[in-house]
ROKOL-185388 format. One record per residue (C-alpha): x, y, z; residue in three letters; residue number from 1. Coordinates in Angstrom, 2 decimals. Each point is the difference from the previous one (the first is absolute). Layout:
% ROKOL-185388
> X,Y,Z,ALA,NUM
...
***
This chain:
% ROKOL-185388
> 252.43,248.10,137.65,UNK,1
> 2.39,-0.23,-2.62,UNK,2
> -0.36,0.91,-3.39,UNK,3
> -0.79,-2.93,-2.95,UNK,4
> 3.16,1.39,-1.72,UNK,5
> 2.26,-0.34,3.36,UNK,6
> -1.42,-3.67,0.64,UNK,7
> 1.08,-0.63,-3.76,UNK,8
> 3.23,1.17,0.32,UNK,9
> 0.12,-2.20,3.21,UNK,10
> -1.49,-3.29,-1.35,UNK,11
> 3.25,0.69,-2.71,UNK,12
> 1.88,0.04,2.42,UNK,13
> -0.99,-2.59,2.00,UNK,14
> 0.03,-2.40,-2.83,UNK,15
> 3.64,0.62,-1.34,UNK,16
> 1.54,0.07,3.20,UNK,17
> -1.87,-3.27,0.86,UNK,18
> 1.42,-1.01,-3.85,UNK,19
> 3.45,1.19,0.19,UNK,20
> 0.57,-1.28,4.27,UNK,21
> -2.32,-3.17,-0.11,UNK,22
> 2.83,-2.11,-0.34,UNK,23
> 1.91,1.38,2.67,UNK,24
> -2.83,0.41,2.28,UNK,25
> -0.86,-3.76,-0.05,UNK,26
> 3.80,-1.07,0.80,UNK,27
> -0.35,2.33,3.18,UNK,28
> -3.28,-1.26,1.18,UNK,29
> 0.56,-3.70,-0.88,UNK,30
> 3.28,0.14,1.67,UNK,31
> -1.34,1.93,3.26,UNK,32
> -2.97,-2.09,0.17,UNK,33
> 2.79,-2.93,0.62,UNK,34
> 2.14,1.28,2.21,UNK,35
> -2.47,0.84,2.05,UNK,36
> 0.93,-3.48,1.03,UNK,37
> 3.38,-0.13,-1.21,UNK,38
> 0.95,-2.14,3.61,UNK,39
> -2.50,-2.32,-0.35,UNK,40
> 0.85,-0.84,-4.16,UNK,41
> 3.76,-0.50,1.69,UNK,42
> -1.00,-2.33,2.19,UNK,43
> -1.62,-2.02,-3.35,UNK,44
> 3.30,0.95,-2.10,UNK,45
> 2.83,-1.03,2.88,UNK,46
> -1.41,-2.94,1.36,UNK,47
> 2.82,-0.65,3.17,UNK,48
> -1.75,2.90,1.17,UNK,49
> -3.40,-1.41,0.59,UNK,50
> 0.64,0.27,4.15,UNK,51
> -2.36,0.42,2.76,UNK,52
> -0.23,2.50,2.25,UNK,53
> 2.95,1.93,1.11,UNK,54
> 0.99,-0.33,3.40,UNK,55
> -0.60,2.69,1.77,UNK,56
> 3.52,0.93,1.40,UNK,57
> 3.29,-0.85,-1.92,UNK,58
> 3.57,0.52,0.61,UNK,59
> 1.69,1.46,-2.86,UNK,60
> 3.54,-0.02,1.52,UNK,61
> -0.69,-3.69,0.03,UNK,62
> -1.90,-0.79,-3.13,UNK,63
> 0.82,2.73,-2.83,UNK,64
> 3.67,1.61,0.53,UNK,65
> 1.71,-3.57,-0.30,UNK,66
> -1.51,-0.23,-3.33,UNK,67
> 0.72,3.62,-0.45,UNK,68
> 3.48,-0.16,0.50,UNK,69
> 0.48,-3.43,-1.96,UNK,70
> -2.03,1.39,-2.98,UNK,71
> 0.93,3.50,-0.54,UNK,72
> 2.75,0.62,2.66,UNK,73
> 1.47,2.40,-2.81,UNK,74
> -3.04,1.73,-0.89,UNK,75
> -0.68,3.77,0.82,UNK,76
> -3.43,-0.45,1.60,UNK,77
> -2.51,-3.06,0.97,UNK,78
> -3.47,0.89,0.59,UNK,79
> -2.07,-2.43,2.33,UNK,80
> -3.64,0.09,-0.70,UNK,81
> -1.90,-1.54,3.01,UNK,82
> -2.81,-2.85,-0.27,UNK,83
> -4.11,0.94,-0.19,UNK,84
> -2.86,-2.01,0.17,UNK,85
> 0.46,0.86,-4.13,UNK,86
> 3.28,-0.69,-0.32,UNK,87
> 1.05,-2.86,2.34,UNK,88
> 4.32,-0.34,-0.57,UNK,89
> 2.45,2.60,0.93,UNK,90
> 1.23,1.79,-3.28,UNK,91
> 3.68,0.41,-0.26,UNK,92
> 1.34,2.68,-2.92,UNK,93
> 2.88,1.06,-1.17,UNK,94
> 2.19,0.88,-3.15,UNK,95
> 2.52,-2.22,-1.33,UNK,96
> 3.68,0.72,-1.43,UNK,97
> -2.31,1.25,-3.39,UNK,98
> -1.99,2.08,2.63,UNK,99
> -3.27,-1.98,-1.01,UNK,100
> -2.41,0.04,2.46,UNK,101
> -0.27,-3.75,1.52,UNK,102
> -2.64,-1.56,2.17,UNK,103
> 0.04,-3.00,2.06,UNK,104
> -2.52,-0.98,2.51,UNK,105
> 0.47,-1.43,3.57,UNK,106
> -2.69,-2.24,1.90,UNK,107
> -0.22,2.35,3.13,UNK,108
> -1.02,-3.58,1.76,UNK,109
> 2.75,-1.80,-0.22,UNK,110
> 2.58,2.22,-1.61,UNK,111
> 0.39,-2.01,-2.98,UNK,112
> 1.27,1.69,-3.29,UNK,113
> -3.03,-0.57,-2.44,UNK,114
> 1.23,-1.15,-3.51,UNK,115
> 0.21,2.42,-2.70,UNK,116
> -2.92,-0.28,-2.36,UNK,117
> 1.95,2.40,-2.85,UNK,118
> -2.89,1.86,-0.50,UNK,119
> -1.38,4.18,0.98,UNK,120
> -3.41,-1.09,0.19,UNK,121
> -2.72,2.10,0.17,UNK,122
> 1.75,2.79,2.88,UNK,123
> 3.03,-0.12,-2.48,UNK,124
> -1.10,0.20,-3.34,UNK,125
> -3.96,0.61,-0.03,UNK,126
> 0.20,3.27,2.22,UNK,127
> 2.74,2.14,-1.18,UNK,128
> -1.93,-1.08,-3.71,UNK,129
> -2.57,1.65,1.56,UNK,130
> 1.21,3.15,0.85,UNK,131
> 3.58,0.15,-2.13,UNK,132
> -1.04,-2.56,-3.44,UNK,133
> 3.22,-1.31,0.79,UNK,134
> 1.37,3.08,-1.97,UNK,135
> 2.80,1.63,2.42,UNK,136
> 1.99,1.98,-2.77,UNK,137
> -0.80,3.81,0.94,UNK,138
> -2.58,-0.89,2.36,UNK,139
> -1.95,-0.71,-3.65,UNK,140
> -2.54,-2.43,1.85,UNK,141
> -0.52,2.88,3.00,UNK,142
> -0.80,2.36,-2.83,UNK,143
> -2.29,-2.04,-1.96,UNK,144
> -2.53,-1.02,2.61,UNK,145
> 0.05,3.54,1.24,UNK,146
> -1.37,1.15,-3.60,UNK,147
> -2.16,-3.26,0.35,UNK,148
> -0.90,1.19,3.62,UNK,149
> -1.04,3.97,-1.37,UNK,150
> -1.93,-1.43,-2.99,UNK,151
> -2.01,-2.73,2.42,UNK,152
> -0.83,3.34,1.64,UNK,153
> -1.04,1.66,-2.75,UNK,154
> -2.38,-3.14,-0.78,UNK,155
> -1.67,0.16,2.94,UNK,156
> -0.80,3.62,0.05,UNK,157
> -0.95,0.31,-3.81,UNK,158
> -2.02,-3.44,0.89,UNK,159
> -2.10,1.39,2.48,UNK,160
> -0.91,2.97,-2.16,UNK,161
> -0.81,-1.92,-3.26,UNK,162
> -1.60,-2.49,1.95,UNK,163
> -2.97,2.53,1.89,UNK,164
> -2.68,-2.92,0.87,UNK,165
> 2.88,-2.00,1.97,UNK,166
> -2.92,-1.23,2.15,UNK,167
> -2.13,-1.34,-2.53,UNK,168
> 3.19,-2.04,-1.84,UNK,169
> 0.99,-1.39,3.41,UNK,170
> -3.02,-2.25,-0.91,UNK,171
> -0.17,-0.45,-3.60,UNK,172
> 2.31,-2.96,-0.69,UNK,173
> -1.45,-2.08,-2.90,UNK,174
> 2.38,-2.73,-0.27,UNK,175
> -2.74,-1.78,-2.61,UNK,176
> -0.19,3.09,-2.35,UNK,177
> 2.58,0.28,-2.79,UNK,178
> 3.83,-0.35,0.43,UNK,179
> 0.28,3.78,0.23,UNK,180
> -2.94,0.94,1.69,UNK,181
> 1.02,-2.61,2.81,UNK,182
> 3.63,1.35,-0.39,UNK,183
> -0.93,3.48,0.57,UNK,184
> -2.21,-0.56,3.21,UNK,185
> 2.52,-2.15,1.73,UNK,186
> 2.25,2.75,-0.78,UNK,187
> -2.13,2.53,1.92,UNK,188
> -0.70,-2.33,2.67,UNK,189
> 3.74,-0.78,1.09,UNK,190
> 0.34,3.96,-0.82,UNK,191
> -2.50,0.91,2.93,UNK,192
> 0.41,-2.71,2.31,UNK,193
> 3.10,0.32,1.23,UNK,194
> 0.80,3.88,-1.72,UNK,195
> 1.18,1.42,4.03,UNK,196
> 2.61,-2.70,-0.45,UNK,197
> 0.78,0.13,-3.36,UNK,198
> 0.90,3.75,0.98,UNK,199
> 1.83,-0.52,3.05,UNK,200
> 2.19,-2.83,-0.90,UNK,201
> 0.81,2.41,-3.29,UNK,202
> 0.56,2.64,2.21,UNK,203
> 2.47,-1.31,2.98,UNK,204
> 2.25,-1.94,-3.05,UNK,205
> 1.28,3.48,-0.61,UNK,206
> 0.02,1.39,3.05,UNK,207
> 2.04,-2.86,0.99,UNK,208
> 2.85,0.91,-2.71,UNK,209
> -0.19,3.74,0.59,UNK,210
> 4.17,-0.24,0.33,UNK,211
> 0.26,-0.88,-3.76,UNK,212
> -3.10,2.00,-1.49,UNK,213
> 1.12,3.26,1.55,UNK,214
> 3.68,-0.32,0.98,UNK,215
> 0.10,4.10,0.15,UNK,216
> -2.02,-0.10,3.11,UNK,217
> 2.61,-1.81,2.06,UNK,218
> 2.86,2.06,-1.66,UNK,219
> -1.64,3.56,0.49,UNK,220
> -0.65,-0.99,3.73,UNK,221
> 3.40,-2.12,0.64,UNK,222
> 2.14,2.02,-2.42,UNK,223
> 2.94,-2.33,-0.66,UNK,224
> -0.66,-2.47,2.32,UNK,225
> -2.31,-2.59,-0.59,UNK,226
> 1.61,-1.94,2.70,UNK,227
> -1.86,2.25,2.74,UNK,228
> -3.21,-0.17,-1.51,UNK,229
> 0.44,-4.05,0.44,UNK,230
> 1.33,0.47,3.77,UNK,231
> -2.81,2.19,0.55,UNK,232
> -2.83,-1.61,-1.85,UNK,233
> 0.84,-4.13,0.97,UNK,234
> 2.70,0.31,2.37,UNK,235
> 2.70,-1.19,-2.48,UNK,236
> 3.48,-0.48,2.12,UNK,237
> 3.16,-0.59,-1.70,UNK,238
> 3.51,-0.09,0.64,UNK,239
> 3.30,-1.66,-1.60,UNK,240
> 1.58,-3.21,0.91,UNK,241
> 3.24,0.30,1.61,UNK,242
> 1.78,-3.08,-1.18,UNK,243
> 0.59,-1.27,3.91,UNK,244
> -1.83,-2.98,0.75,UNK,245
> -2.17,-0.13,3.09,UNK,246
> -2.40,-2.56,1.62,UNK,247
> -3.36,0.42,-0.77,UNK,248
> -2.56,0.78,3.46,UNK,249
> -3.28,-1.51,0.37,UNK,250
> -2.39,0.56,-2.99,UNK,251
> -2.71,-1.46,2.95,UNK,252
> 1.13,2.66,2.63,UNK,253
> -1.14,2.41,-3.07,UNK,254
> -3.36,-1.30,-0.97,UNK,255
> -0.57,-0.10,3.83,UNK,256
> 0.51,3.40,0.84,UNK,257
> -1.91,1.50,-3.10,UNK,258
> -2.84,-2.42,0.69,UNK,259
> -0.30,1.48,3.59,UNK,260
> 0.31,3.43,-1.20,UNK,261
> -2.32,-0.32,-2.67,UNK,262
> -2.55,-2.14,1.99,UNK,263
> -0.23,-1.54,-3.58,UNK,264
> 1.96,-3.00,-2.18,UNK,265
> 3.06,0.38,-2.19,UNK,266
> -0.42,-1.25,-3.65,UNK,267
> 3.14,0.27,-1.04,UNK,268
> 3.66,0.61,0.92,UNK,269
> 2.91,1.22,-2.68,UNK,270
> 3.60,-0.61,1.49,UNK,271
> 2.44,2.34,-2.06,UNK,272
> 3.81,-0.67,-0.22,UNK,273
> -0.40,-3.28,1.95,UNK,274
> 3.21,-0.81,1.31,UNK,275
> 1.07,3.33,0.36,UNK,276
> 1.05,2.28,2.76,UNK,277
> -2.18,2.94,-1.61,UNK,278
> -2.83,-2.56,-0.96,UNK,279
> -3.24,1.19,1.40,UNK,280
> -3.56,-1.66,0.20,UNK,281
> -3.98,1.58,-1.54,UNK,282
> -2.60,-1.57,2.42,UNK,283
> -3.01,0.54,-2.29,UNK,284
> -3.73,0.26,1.75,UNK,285
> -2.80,-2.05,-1.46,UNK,286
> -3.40,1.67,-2.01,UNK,287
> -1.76,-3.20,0.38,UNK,288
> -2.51,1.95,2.20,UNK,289
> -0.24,2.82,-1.39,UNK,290
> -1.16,1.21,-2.86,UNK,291
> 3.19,2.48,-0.32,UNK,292
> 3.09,-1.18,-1.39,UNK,293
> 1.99,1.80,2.73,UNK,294
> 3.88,0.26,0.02,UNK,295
> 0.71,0.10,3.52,UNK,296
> 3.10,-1.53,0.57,UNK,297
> 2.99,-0.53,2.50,UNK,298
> 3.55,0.16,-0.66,UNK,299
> 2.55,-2.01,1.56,UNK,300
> 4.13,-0.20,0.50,UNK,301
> 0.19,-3.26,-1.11,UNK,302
> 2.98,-0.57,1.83,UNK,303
> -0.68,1.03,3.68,UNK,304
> -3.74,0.23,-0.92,UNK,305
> -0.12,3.51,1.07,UNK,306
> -3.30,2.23,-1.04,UNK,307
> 1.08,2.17,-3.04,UNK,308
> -3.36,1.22,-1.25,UNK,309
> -3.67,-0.23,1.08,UNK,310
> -2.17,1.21,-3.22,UNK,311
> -3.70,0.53,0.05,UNK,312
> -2.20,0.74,-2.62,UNK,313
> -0.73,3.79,-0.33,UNK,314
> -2.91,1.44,-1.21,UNK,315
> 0.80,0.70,-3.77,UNK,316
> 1.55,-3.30,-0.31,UNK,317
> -3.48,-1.53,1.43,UNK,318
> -2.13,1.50,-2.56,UNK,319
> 2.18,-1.76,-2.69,UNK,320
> 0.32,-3.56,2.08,UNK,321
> -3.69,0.58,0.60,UNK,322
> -0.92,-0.36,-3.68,UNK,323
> 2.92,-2.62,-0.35,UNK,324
> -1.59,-1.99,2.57,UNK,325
> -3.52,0.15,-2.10,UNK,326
> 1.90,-0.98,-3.14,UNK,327
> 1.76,-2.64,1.20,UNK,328
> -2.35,-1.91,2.63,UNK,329
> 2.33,-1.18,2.03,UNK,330
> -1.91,0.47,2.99,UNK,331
> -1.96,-3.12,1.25,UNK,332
> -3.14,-0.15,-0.77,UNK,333
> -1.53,-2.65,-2.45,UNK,334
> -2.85,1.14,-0.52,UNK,335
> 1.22,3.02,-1.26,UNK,336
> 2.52,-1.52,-2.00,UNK,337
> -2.71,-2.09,-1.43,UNK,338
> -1.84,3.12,-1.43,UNK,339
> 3.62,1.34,-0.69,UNK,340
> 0.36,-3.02,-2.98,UNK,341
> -3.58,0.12,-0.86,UNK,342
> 0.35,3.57,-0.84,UNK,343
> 3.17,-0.27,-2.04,UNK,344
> -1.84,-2.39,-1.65,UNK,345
> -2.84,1.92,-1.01,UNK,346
> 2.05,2.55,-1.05,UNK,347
> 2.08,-1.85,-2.51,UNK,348
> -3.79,-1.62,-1.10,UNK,349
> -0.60,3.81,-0.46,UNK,350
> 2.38,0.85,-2.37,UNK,351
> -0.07,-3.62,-1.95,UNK,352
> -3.81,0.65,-0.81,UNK,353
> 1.11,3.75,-0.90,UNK,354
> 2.45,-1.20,-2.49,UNK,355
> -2.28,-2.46,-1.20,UNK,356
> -2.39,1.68,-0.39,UNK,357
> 1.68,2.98,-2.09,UNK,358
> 1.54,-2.20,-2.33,UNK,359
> -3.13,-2.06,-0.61,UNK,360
> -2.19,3.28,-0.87,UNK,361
> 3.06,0.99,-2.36,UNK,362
> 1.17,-3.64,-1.72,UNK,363
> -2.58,-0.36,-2.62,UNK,364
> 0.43,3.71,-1.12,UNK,365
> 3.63,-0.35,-0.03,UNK,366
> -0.19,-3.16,-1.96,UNK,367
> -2.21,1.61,-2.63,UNK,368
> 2.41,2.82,-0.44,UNK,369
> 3.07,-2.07,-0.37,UNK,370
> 1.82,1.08,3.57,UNK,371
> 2.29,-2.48,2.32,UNK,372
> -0.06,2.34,2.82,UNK,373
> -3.17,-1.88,1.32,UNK,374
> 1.66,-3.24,-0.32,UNK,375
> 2.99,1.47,1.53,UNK,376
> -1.89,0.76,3.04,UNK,377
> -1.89,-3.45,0.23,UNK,378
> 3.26,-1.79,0.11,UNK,379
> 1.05,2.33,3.09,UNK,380
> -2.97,-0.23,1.83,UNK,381
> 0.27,-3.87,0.05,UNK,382
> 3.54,0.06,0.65,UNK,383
> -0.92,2.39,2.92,UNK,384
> -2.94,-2.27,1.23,UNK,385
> 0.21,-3.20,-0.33,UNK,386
> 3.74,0.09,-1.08,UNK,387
> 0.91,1.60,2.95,UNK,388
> -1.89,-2.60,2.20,UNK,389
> 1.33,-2.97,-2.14,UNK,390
> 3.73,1.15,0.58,UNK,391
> -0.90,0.36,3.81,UNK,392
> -0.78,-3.95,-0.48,UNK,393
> 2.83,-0.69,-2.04,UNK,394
> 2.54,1.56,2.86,UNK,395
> -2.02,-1.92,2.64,UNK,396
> 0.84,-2.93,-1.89,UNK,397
> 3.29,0.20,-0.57,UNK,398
> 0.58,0.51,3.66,UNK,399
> -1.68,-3.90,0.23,UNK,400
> 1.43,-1.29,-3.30,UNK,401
> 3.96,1.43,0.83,UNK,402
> 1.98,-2.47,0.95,UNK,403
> 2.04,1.26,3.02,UNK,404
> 2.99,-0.74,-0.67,UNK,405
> 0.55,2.20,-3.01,UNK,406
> 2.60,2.51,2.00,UNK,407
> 2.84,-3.18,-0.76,UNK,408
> 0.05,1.33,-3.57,UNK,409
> 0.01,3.65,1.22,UNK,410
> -3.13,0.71,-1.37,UNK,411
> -2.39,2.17,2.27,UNK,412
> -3.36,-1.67,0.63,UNK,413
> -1.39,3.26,1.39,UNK,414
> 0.64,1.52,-3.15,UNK,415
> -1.40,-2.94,-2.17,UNK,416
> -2.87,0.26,1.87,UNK,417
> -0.72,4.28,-0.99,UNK,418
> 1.25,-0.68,-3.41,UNK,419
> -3.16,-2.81,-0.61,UNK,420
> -2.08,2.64,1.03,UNK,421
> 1.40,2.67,-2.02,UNK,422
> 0.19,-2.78,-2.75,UNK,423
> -3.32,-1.29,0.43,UNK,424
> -1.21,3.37,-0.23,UNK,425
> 1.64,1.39,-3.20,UNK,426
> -1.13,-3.11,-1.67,UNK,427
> -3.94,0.55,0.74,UNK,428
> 0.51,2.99,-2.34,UNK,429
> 1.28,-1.79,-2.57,UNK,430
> -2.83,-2.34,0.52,UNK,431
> -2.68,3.15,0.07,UNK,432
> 1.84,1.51,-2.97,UNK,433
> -0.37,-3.19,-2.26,UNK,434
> -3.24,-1.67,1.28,UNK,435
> -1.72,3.15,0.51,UNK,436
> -4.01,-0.19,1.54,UNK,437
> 0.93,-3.97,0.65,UNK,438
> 3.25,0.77,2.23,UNK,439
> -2.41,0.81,2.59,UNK,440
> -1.73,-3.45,-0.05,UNK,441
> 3.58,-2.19,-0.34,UNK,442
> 1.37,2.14,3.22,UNK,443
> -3.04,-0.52,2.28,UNK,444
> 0.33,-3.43,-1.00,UNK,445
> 3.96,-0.10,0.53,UNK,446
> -0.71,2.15,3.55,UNK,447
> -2.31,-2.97,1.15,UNK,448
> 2.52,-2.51,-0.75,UNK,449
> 3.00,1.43,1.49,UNK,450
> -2.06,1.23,3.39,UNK,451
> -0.97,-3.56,0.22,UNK,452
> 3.64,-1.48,-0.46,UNK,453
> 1.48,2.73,2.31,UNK,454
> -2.29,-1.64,2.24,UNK,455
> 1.08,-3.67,-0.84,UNK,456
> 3.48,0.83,-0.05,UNK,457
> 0.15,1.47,3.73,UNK,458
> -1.50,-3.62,0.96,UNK,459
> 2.19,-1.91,-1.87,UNK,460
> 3.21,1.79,0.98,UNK,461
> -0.93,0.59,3.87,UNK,462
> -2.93,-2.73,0.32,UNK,463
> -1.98,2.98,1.90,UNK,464
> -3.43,-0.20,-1.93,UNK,465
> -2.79,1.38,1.18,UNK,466
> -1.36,-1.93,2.23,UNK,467
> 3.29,-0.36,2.12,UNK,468
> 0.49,3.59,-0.29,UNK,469
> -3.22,0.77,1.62,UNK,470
> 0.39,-3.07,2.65,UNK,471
> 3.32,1.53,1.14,UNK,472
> -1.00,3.75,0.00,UNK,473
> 1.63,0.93,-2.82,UNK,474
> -2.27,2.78,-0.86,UNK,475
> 2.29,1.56,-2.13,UNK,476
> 0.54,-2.66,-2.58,UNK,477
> -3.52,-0.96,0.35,UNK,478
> -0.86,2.95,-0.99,UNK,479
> 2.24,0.38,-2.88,UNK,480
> -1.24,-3.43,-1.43,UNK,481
> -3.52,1.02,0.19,UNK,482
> 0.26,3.51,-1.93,UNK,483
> 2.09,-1.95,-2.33,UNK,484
> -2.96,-2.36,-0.70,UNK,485
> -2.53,2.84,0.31,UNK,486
> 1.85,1.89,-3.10,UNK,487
> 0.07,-2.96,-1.82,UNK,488
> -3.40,-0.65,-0.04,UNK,489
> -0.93,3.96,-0.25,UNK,490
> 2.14,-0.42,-3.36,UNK,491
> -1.20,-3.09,-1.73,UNK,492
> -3.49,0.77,0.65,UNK,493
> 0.58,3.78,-1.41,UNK,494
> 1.76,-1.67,-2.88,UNK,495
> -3.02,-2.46,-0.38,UNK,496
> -1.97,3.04,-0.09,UNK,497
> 2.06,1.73,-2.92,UNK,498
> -0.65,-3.28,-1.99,UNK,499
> -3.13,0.28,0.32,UNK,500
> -0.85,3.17,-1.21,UNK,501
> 2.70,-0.67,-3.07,UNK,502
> -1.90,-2.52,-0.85,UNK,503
> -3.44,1.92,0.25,UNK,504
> 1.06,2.60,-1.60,UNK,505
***
């Protein structure tokens, strides 16, 4: 057993790391607990998409390269993301003459361009936050959740050996004891509950980025060319347009024959150099039953529709897919992803009660001794709790509140929509910083409001309330309504509880 000076040096380290990464820790796990479904909050944010059922066989000669060609005839690459049961329209993508990447969506029913909603929704702006912040300069976002992905490591193992009766505190929560006694126990609680995930979802987020933590690897085994560790590894093909234009063949002779070699569906097809006598066509196989992401993919002429590639997913590149696959849950299976979000959210519960906690055992002292660093870290622990969840509101409401139209006075509603959240978000720590203790009772109270009028507004601008949503299987907005109303009432009755014990006390 380890030594009462080795578990002190650990429960030091446990606590500044927790300190020092809390912050960043509850972005990642707030974040991943939503995109866990990411589809389903797009089907709330872009309501034209709010289809039934796919049909089960399409044409895409016939429904998405007319729209194709009229929409981005000029553009380097369109990638054609095939309906799901989760995702019911056919996804067009491309970049424009800026080389921004642009969506539009096509009703795989009727072949009907959808209208565009001007907005990234949760698969465009809530999941590369969780895994990039939204900071692309020098990879910075990459390299901050990788420290944030070491330290929630080191957490978990320094937990475990601080923590020796993990049994015993499993079942000592004590939610009618004092603040910090009750703070502490649901701490330890969320710790041990769901600790194998906590670890593995830690875990596979850096396996997944191994390219950009340790760059060396590729270049000591691919000296010089890190172009045949990509051919090798996903089956990258590329080649240079040749300025001649061509015909394009059949993208449906192409899905055919990798469905029939597979035995399995296509999810996705990426036309390069449309147009093009060199331009040549990714057939991309599905994951959705699987837990592995694989990369198997076929590789098509796209002008005589010729086989130029057959890749399959080698062994090394499975191990890394593997854990990809377990990170991302993009495998179906509902019940699992169920117990995916309810671990995320334990996890960020985790380290809220572990900041709370420390800075509630250390705010009278540092009062007493005339130090703001206390203060300092109660304004960032609401900013990074209920901050984070009130700008999460405040960007699902300007997706309702937006009028649509805003692109005639070249402003981009996408981007108004991520700046109130980055907005809303810098401003709860101006709110923590001047109200202090309080700023945690006006934001509960501000996070019940603004669930409930996300809620209001998505009837009022679509007419879909619940009940209709529910009467015409619209499980997806349904369900979006009802955690809505479930987080307000979860925060106006915790803020009702924070009264009341101001008021006792």
């Amino acid at each position: 057993m380890p030594g009462s000076g080795f578990r002190a040096s650990l429960s030091w380290l446990h606590t500044w790391a927790g300190v020092l990464l809390g912050g960043l820790l509850l972005a990642v796990f707030w974040s991943g607990s939503l995109v866990v479904f990411d589809r389903e909050i797009d089907r709330w944010m872009l309501p034209s998409t709010r289809l039934g059922p796919p049909p089960t066989d399409l044409s895409l000669d016939r429904l998405v390269v007319p729209h194709a060609q009229q929409l981005a005839g000029t553009a380097v690459r369109w990638s054609i993301t095939l309906p799901t049961q989760r995702t019911p329209v056919i996804q067009l993508e491309y970049p424009d003459v800026a080389g921004v990447s642009t969506r539009r969506f096509i009703d795989p029913s009727s072949g009907e361009l959808l209208p565009d909603h001007g907005s990234w929704a949760a698969t465009g702006f809530l999941f590369p936050f969780h895994y990039s912040l939204h900071l692309r300069w020098r990879d910075l976002g990459y390299w901050l959740l990788g420290i944030a992905g070491m330290g929630m490591l080191l957490l978990l193992v320094s937990g475990v050996v601080i923590h020796r009766k993990l049994i015993r505190e499993f079942f000592s929560f004590r939610p009618h004891k004092s603040t910090q006694r009750a703070t502490l126990d649901l701490h330890n609680l969320t710790g041990v509950v769901a600790l194998p995930f906590h670890f593995l979802i830690s875990l596979s987020g850096l396996i997944i980025f191994f390219a950009i933590y340790f760059p060396t690897v590729i270049e000591r085994i691919y000296p010089g060319n890190p172009a045949a560790f990509s051919t090798a590894a996903f089956g990258t093909y590329t080649r240079q347009a040749s300025g001649e234009p061509a015909a394009l063949a059949s993208l449906d002779t192409m899905r055919d024959r990798a469905r029939d070699t597979w035995g399995d569906e296509p999810y996705m097809l990426r036309v390069w150099h449309p147009g093009d006598a060199q331009a040549y066509v990714e057939v991309r196989r599905t994951f959705a039953h699987q837990v592995t992401m694989n990369v198997d993919r076929m590789t098509f002429d796209g002008s005589s529709g010729a086989l130029l590639l057959d890749h399959r997913t080698g062994p090394i590149a499975a191990i890394q897919r593997f854990f990809s696959g377990l990170h991302f849950v993009q495998f179906e299976h509902w019940t699992l992803r169920w117990l995916y979000f309810l671990g995320g959210l334990s996890g960020w519960v985790m380290i809220a009660t572990g900041l709370l906690f420390w800075t509630g055992t250390r705010r009278a002292r540092h009062q007493r001794q005339g130090h703001s660093g206390a203060h300092l870290l109660d304004a960032i622990c609401v900013c990074s709790c209920s901050g984070l969840i009130l700008a999460t509101l405040g960007f699902f409401i300007a997706n309702r509140a937006l009028p649509t139209d805003v692109g005639r006075f070249e402003i981009d509603r996408a981007a108004l929509e991520g700046w109130a959240f980055f907005l809303i978000w810098a401003s709860t720590l101006v709110h923590a910083l001047i109200r202090g203790a309080a700023a945690w009772r006006g934001q509960l109270l501000a996070i019940g409001a603004a669930a409930l009028a996300a809620v209001l507004l998505n009837w009022l601008t679509t007419g879909d309330h619940l009940l209709f949503s529910v009467q015409h299987g619209l499980h997806a907005v349904a369900g979006m309504d009802l955690m809505l109303m479930m987080l307000a009432l979860l925060a106006l009755t915790t803020a009702r509880r924070l009264n009341r014990r101001a008021a006792d006390a």
